[in-house]
C-alpha positions as CSV (number, residue, x, y, z in Angstrom):
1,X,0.0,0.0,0.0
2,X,1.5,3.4,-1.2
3,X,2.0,6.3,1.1
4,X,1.1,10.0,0.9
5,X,4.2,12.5,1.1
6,X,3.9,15.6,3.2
7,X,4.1,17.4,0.1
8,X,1.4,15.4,-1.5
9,X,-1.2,16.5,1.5
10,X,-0.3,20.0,1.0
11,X,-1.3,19.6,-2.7
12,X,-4.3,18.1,-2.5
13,X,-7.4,16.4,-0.7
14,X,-6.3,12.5,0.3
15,X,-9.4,10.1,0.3
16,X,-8.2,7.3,2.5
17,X,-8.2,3.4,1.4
18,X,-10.8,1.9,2.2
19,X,-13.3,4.7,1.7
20,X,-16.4,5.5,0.0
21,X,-20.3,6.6,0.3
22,X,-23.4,4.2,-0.7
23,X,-24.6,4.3,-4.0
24,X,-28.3,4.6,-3.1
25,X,-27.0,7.8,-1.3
26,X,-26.8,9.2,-4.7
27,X,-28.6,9.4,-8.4
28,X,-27.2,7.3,-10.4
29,X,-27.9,6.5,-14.2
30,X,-30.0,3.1,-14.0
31,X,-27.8,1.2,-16.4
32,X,-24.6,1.7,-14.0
33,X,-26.9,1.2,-11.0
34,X,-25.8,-2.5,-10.1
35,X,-22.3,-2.2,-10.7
36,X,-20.0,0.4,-8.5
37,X,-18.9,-0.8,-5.1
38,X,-19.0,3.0,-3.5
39,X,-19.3,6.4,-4.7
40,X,-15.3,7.8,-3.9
41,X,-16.1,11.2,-4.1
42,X,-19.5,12.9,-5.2
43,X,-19.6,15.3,-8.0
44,X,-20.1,18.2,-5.8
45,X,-16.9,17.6,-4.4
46,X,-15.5,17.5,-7.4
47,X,-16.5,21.0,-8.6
48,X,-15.8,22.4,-5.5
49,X,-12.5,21.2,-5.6
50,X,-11.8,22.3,-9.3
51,X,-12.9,25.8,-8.5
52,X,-10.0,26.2,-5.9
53,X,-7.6,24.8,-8.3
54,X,-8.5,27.1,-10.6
55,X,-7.4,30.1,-8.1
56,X,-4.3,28.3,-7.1
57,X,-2.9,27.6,-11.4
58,X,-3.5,31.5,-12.0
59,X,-2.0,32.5,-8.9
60,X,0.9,30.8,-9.9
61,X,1.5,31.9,-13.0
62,X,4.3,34.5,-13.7
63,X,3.0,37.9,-15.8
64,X,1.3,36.0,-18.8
65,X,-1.3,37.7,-21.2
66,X,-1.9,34.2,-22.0
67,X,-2.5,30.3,-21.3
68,X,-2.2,27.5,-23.5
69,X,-4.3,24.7,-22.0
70,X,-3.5,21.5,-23.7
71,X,-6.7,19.0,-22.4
72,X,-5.6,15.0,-22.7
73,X,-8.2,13.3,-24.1
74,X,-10.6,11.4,-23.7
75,X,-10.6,10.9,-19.9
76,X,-9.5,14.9,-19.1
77,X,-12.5,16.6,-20.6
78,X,-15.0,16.9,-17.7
79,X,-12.5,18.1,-15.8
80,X,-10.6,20.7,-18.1
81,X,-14.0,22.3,-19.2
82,X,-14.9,22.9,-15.6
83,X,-11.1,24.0,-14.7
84,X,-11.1,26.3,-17.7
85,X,-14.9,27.6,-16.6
86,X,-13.8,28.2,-13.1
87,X,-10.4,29.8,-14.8
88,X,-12.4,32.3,-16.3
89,X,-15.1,33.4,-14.0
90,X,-12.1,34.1,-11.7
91,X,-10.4,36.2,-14.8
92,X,-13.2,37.8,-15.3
93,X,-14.4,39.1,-11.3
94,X,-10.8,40.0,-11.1
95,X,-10.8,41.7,-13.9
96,X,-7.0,40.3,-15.5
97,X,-5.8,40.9,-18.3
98,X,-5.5,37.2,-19.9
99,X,-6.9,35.1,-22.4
100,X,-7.0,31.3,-22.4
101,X,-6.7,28.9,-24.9
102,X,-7.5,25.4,-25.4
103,X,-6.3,22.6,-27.4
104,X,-7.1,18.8,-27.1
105,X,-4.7,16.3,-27.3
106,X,-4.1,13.0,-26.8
107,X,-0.9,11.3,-25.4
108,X,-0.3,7.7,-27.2
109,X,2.8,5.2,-25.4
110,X,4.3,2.3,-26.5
111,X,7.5,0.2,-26.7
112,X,9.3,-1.3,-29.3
113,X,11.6,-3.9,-28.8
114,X,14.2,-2.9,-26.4
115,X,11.6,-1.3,-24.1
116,X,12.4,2.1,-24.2
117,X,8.9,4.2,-23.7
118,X,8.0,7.1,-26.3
119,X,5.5,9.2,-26.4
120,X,3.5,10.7,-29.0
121,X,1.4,13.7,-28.6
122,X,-1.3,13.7,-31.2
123,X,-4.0,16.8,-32.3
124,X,-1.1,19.1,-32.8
125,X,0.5,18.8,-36.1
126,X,3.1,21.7,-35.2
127,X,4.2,22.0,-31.3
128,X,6.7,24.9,-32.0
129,X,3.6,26.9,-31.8
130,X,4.0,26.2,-28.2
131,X,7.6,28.0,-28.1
132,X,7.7,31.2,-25.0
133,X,4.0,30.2,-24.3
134,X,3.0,29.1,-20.4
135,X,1.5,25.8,-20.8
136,X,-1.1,23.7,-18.6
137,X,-1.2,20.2,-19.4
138,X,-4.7,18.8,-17.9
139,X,-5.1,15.2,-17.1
140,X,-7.8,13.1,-15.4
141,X,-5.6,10.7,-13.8
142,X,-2.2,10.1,-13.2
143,X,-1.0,6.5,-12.5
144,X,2.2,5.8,-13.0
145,X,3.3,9.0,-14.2
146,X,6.0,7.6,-16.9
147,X,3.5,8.6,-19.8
148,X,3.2,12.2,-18.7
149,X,7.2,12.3,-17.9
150,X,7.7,11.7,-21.1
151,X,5.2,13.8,-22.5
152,X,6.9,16.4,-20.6
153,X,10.2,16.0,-21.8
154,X,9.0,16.1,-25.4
155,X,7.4,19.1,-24.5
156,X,9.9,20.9,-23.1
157,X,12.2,20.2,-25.9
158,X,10.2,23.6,-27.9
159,X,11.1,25.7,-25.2
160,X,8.1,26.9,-23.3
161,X,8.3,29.8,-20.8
162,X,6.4,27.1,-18.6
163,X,5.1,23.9,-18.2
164,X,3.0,22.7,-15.4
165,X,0.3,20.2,-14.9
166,X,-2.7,19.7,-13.3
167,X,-4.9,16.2,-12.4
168,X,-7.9,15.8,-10.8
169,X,-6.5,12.1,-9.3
170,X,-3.5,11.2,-8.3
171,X,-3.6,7.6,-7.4
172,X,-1.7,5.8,-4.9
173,X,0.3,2.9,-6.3
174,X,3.3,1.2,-5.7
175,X,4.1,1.4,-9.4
176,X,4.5,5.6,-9.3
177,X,7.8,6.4,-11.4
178,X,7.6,9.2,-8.5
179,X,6.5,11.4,-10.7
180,X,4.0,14.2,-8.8
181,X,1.7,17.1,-10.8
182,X,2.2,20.3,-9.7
183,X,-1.8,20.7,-9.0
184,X,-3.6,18.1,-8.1
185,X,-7.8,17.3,-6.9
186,X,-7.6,14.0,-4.9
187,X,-4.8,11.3,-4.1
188,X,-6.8,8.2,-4.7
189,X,-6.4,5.1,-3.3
190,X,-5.2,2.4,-6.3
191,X,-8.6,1.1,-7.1
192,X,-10.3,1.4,-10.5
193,X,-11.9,4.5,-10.4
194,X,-14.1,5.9,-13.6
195,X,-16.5,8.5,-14.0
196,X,-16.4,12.2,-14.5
197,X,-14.9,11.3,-17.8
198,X,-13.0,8.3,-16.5
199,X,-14.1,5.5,-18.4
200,X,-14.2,1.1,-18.5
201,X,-14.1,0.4,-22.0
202,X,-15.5,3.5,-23.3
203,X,-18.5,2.8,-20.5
204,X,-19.1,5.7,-17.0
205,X,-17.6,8.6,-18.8
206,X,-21.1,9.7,-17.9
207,X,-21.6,9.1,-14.5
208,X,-21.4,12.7,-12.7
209,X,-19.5,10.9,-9.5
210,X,-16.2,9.5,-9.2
211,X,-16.9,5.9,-8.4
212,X,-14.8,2.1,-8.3
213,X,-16.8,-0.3,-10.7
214,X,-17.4,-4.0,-9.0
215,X,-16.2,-7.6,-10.1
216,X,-20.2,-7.3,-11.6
217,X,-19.4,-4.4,-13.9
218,X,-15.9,-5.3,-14.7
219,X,-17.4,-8.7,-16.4
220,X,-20.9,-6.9,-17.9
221,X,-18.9,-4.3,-19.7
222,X,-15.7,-6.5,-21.1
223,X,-15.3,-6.3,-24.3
C-alpha cells in the first residue's frame, strides 16, 4: 500500500483506502446502478475542488497575457472544461488581463523492442507553436506517471516559458515512477476508479461521481 508525502497532503485532498459513500445515497444513471462498489467522491466535491484549483494555477503563473491549456483526451475533458470555466469566472471578477486557450490532445505510449517508452502527442501537427508560451497540461488521472514524464520531456524540448500540470486524481500505487503534478484534486487510493470522464471500456464517462466499478461491472462491460 503506497504512502502520501507531506508534500502530497499539502497539494491536494487524500481520500483514505478503504473509503467510499453508498450508492443509493446518490442518483445514479440506471444502467450503472448494479455495478459500482461505493461512490469515492460525489460530483459536488468535485467541482468544489476544481474551483479552488482554478485560483491556485492563476495564482501561480508569472505575468502571462496568455494560457495555453492543452486538455488529454478522452478521460481529461469533464475536468478541463470545468477547470477552464472556473479559470475564467475568476479572470473575469478580477478583472485580469489574460486570455486562455485550449487545445485537445491525446498522449499515445508504446514500446518497441528494447523497451524504451515514447510518447507521441497527437491533435497538434506543429508544437513549435508552443515556443515562449505558459502551458497547462490537464489530465484526469495520473497512475504511474511515466507517460506524462515523457510527454513532458518532449514538451519541453520547444522551449516553453512554462510547463505545469494539473490532475484531478492522483492515485496511490506502488508502481509511481515518482512522478507528482504540480496541481492536483484528490490522491486516490489504487482502485479502479471511472466517471467524471474516466471510463471502462468507453462505458461511466457519464456518470457525474467519481466511483470504483465491482467484479459485476468489470465482467458486464468486457469487451
Amino acid at each position: 500500500m503506497a504512502t502520501v508525502s507531506a508534500d502530497i497532503k499539502k497539494k491536494c485532498l487524500v481520500i483514505p483506502d478503504h473509503s467510499g459513500y453508498d450508492t443509493n445515497m446518490f442518483n445514479i444513471p440506471v444502467k450503472y446502478a448494479n455495478f459500482l462498489t461505493s461512490i469515492l467522491i460525489p460530483n459536488g466535491l468535485v467541482k468544489d475542488r476544481t474551483q479552488k484549483l482554478a485560483v491556485d494555477i492563476l495564482s501561480s503563473l508569472p505575468e502571462t497575457k496568455s494560457l495555453v491549456v492543452l486538455c488529454v483526451l478522452k478521460g481529461g475533458y469533464k475536468f478541463c472544461s470545468e477547470l477552464v470555466d472556473a479559470m475564467e469566472r475568476y479572470i473575469c471578477s478580477c478583472e485580469i488581463n489574460m486570455s486562455v486557450k485550449v487545445e485537445f490532445i491525446r498522449l499515445k505510449s508504446y514500446h518497441n523492442i528494447s523497451s524504451t517508452g515514447e510518447v507521441e502527442v497527437i491533435g497538434l501537427s506543429d508544437l513549435s507553436h508552443l515556443t515562449g508560451k505558459d502551458i497547462l497540461i490537464v489530465e484526469d488521472i495520473i497512475d504511474t506517471g511515466r507517460t506524462m514524464t515523457k510527454a513532458l520531456k518532449l514538451l519541453k524540448e520547444y522551449s516553453p516559458n512554462t510547463v505545469q500540470c494539473a490532475s484531478l486524481l492522483l492515485k496511490r500505487t506502488d508502481k509511481s515512477c515518482g512522478y507528482v503534478p504540480e496541481f492536483i484534486g484528490f490522491s486516490c487510493p489504487d482502485e479502479f476508479v471511472l466517471g467524471y470522464g474516466l471510463d471502462y471500456n468507453e462505458f461511466f464517462r457519464d456518470l457525474p461521481h467519481i466511483g470504483i466499478i465491482n467484479e459485476e461491472g468489470i465482467k458486464h462491460f468486457a469487451v
